[in-house]
C-alpha positions in Angstrom: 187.3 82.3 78.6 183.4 82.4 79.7 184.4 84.0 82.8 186.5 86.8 80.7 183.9 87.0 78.6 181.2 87.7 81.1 183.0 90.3 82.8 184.1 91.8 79.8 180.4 92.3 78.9 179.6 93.9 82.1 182.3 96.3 82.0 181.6 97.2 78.6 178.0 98.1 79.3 179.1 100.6 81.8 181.4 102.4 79.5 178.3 102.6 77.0 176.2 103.9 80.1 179.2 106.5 80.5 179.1 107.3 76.9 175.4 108.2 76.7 175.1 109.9 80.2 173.5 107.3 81.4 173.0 107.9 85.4 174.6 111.2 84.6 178.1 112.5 86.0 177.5 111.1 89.9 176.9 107.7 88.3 180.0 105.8 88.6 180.7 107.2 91.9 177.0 106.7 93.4 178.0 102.9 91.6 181.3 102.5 93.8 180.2 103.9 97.0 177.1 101.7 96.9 179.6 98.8 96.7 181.5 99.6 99.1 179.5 100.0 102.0 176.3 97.7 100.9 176.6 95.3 98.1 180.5 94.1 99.2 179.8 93.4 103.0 176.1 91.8 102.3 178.1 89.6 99.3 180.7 88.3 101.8 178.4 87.6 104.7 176.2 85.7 102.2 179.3 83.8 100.6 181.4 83.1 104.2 178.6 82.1 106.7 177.5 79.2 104.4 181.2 77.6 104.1 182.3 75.1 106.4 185.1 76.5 108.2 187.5 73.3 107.5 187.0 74.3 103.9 188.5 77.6 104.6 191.4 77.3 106.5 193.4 74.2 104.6 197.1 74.5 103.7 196.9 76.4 100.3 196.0 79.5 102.5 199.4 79.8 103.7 200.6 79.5 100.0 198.3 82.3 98.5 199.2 84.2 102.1 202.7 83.7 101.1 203.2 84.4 97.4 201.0 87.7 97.8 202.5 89.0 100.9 206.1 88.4 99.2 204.9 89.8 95.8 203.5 93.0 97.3 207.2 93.5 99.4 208.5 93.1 96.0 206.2 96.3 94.3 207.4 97.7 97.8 211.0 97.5 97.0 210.6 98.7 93.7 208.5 101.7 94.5 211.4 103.1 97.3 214.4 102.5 94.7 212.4 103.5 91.7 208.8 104.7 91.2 208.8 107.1 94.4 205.0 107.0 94.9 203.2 108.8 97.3 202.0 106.7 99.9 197.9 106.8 98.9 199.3 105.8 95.1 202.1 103.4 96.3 199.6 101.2 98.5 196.8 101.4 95.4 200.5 99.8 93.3 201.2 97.4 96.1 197.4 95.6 95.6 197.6 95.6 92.1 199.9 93.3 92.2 198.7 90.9 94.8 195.0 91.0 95.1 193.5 88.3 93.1 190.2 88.4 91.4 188.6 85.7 93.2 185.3 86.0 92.8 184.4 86.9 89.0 186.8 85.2 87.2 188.2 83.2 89.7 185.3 81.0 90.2 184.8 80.5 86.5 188.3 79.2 86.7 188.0 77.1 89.7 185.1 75.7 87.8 186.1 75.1 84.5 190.2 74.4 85.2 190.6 72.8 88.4 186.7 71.3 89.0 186.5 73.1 92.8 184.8 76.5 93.0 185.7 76.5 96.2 189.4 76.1 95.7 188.7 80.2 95.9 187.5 80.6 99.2 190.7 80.4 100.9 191.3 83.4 98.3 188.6 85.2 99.5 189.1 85.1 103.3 192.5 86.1 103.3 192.2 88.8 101.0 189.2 90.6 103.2 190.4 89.4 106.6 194.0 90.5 105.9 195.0 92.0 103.1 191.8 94.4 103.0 191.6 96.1 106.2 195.9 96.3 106.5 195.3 98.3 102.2 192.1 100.5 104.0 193.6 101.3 107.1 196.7 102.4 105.1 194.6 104.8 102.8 192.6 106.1 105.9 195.7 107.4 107.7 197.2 108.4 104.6 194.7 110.5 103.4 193.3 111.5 106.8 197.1 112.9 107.3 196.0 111.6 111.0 198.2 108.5 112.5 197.3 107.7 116.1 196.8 104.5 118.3 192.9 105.5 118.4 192.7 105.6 114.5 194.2 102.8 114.2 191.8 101.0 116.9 188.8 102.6 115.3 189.5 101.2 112.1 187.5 98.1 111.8 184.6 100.0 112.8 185.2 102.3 109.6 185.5 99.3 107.0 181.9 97.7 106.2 183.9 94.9 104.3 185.6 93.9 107.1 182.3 94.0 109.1 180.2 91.6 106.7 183.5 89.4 106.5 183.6 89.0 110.3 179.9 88.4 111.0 179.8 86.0 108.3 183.0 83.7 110.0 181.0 83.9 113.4 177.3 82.8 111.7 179.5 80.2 109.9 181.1 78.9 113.3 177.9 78.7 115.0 176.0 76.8 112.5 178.8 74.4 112.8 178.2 74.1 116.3 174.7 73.7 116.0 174.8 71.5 113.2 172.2 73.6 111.0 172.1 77.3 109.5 170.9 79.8 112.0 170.3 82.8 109.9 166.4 82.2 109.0 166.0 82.6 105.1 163.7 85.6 105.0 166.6 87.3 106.4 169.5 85.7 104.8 167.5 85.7 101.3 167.4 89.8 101.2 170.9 90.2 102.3 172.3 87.5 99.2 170.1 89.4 96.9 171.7 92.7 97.6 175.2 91.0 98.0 174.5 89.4 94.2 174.6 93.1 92.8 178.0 93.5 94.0 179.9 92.6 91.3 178.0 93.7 88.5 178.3 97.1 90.2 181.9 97.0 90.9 182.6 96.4 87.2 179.9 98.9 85.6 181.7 101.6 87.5 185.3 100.5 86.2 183.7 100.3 82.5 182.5 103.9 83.5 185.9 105.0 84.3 187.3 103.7 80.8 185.2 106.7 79.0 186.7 109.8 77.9 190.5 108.1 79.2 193.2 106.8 77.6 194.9 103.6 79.7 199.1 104.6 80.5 198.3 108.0 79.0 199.8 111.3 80.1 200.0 111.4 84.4 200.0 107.3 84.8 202.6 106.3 86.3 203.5 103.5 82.9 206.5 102.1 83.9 204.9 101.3 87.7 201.5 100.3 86.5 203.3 98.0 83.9 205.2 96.3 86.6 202.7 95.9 88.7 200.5 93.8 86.3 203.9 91.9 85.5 204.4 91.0 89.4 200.4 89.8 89.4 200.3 87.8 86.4 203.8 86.5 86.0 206.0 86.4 89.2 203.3 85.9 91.9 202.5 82.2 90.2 205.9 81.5 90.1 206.2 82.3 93.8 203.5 80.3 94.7 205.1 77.2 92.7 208.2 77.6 94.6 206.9 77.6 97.8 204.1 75.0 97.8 206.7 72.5 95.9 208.9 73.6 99.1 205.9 72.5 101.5 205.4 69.1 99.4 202.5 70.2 97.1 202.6 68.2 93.9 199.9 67.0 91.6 196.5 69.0 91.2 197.3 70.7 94.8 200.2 72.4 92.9 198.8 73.0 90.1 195.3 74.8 91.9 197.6 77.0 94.0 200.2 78.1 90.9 196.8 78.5 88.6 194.8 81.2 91.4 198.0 82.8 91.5 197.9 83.9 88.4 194.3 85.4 88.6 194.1 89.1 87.3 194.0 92.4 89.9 190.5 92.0 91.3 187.9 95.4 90.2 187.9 95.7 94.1 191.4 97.4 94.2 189.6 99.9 92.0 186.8 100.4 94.0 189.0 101.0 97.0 190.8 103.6 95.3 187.7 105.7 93.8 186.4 105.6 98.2 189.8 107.2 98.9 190.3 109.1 95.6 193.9 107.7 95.1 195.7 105.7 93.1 192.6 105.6 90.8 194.8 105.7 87.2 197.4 103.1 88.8 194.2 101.1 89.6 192.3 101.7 86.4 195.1 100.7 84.4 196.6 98.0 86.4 193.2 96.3 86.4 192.9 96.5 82.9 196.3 95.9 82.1 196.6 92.4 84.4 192.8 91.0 83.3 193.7 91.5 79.4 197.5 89.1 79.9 195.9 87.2 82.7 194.5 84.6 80.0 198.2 84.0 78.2 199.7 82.9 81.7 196.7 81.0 82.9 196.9 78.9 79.8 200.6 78.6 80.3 200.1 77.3 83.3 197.6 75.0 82.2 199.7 73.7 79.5 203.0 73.2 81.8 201.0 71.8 84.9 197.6 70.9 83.8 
């Protein structure tokens, strides 16, 4: 509840700044894009090339690979049969229901729940090794209208996420092999300063984008927003518990990966959407839909498996 509570704070002081034209009408987007291409990559460079890479890749990756991969097929499904999304709006639905917030509430969790913080890590790479640039790339194209081999190639040299997420694996590897940190802390200081302000931005933009809307009002897509947050909160933990018990978890191993599982939509998937300009009411809502209900499964869980 202290991590709800903290990013409920945040996000509620950028819907005041909102409501006094604070920043003025450029704010929340001057907010998101500073994210995106500073903050974000300089916050996963800081956070990736101080873990141990052993911490990283253990066997609960392959569960949280897993459970999302299957629960976003499942949005997937529903959207072709049902929802008929455009693309830009469908692949905004699709993360929604699998990207976890890892970071803001999922290390208060980690923390308080399972006593690992970095039971989230695994979380983390995945998520901006994988699930990231495959989400970006589709939005690119989309929106670009554009689909060649060459865009597709070019790609990770378009997505500054991706870039701070890579060159923060190879620091990490490297001080492993050298047995000490090789980044020098007058530069590595700066760079975790700037990377600290990530989140705090990411969320005073989504507060932002609460004022003067009204969440699954007229144009929202309700009935795929809705599902979305179900798939997140509800069916993607109970993926995750059928397939680690299939790969022999049991005890607290279980429990960690059914618990992170059940983590709301991370404000990321928001951010991501206000850079492309789609999906942003799927997003908006989703988010806030998923990190209100998050809490009732969580302690579910906790209850059942703790």
């Amino acid at each position: 509840m202290q991590g709800f509570c903290v990013i409920g704070i945040i996000i509620l002081i950028g819907y005041i700044a909102a409501r006094f034209h604070i920043g003025g009408p450029t704010a929340q987007m001057v907010l998101n894009r500073f994210s995106y291409f500073v903050s974000t990559p300089c916050l996963m460079f800081a956070i990736l090339s101080k873990e141990h890479l052993s911490d990283v890749f253990k066997p609960s990756i392959a569960v949280a690979i897993a459970c999302a991969v299957i629960t976003g097929a499942v949005f997937l499904a529903l959207n072709a049969s049902v929802f008929h999304l455009k693309p830009t709006d469908a692949t905004i639905g699709v993360l929604d229901s699998m990207y976890m917030n890892a970071n803001n509430i999922g290390l208060p969790i980690a923390t308080y729940i399972l006593g690992n913080p970095a039971a989230v890590t695994p979380i983390v790479l995945i998520q901006q090794v994988l699930f990231t640039p495959a989400a970006l790339t589709s939005l690119d194209l989309a929106s670009s209208g554009r689909v060649s081999a060459k865009a597709i190639a070019s790609q990770p040299l378009r997505q500054p996420i991706l870039i701070g997420v890579t060159i923060g694996i190879v620091v990490s590897a490297i001080s492993d092999a050298v047995g000490w940190f090789v980044v020098p802390s007058y530069i590595y200081d700066p760079i975790n300063i700037v990377g600290n302000s990530a989140v705090p931005l990411i969320l005073m933009a989504f507060g932002m984008s609460l004022h003067g809307s009204k969440p699954l009002g007229r144009g929202s897509n309700r009935a795929a927003t809705v599902t979305a947050a179900l798939l997140k909160n509800a069916v993607m933990p109970a993926i995750a518990f059928a397939i680690a018990r299939t790969m022999g978890f049991q005890g607290h191993d279980l429990y960690a990966c059914v618990v992170l599982a059940a983590l709301p939509t991370a404000q990321n998937v928001y951010n991501y959407a206000a850079r492309y300009d789609a999906g942003t009411m799927i997003a908006r809502d989703g988010i806030l839909l998923s990190t209100l209900s998050s809490p009732i499964f969580i302690f579910a869980i906790a209850a059942l498996l703790g």
